[in-house]
C-alpha positions in Angstrom: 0.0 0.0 0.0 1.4 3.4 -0.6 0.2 6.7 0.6 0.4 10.1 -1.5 -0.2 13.4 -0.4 -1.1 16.3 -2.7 -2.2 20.0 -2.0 -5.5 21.2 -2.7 -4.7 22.8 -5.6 -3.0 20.0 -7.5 -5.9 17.7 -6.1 -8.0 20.2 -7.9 -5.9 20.0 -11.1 -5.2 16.5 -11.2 -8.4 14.9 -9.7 -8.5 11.4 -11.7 -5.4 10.6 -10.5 -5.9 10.9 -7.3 -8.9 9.1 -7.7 -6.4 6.4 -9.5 -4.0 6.5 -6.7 -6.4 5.8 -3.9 -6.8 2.8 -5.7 -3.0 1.9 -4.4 -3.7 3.5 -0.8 -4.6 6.6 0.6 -4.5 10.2 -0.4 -3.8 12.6 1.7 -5.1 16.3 0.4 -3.5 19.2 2.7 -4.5 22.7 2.7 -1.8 25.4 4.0 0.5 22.3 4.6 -1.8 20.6 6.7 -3.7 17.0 6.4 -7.1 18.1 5.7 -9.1 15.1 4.0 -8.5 11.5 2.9 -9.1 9.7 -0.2 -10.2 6.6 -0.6 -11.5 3.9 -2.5 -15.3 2.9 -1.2 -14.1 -0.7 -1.0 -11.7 0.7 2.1 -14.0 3.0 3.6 -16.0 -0.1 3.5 -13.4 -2.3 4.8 -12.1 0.6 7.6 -15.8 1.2 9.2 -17.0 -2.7 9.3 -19.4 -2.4 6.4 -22.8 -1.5 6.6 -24.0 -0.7 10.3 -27.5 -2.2 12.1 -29.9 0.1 13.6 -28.9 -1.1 16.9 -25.2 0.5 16.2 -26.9 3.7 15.2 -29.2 4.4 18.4 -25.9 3.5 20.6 -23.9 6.0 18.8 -22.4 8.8 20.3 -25.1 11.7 20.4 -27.9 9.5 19.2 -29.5 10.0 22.8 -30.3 14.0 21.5 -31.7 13.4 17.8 -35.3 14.1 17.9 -37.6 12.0 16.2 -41.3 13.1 15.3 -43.7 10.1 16.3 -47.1 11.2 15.1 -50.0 9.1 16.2 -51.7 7.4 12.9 -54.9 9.0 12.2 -57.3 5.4 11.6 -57.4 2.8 14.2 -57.6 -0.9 13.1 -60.8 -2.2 12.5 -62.0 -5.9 12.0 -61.8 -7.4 8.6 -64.9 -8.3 6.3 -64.4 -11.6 4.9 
């Protein structure tokens, strides 16, 4: 695995191959000469976060304890079937 880092403005120049090289490893795009975002393939950020996540993982995230969620209370009630 190799690891490049370009500035900003050759990331904006050259933006297909940095897309190639994440291919080969991370990209690392600095702005002012510092690390400010990461490139990679979807396959790694797959890889690097376990996949896809279950609800379960989602309510005990960090924070999830604040989000609001608006429960409205359905307008019919159930009635009996006609057969």
């Amino acid at each position: 695995m190799s690891i490049l880092t370009v500035t900003s403005r050759e990331f904006n120049q050259h933006a297909s191959e940095a897309k190639r090289a994440a291919a080969n490893g991370p990209v690392f795009i600095t702005t002012r000469g510092k690390p400010a975002h990461v490139l990679l393939t979807y396959e790694e950020y797959q890889r690097l976060t376990g996949g896809s996540r279950s609800v379960a993982d989602l309510l005990a995230a960090p924070g999830a304890e604040d989000v609001e969620l608006p429960i409205t209370k359905a307008g019919e009630s159930a009635r009996s079937a006609e057969l």
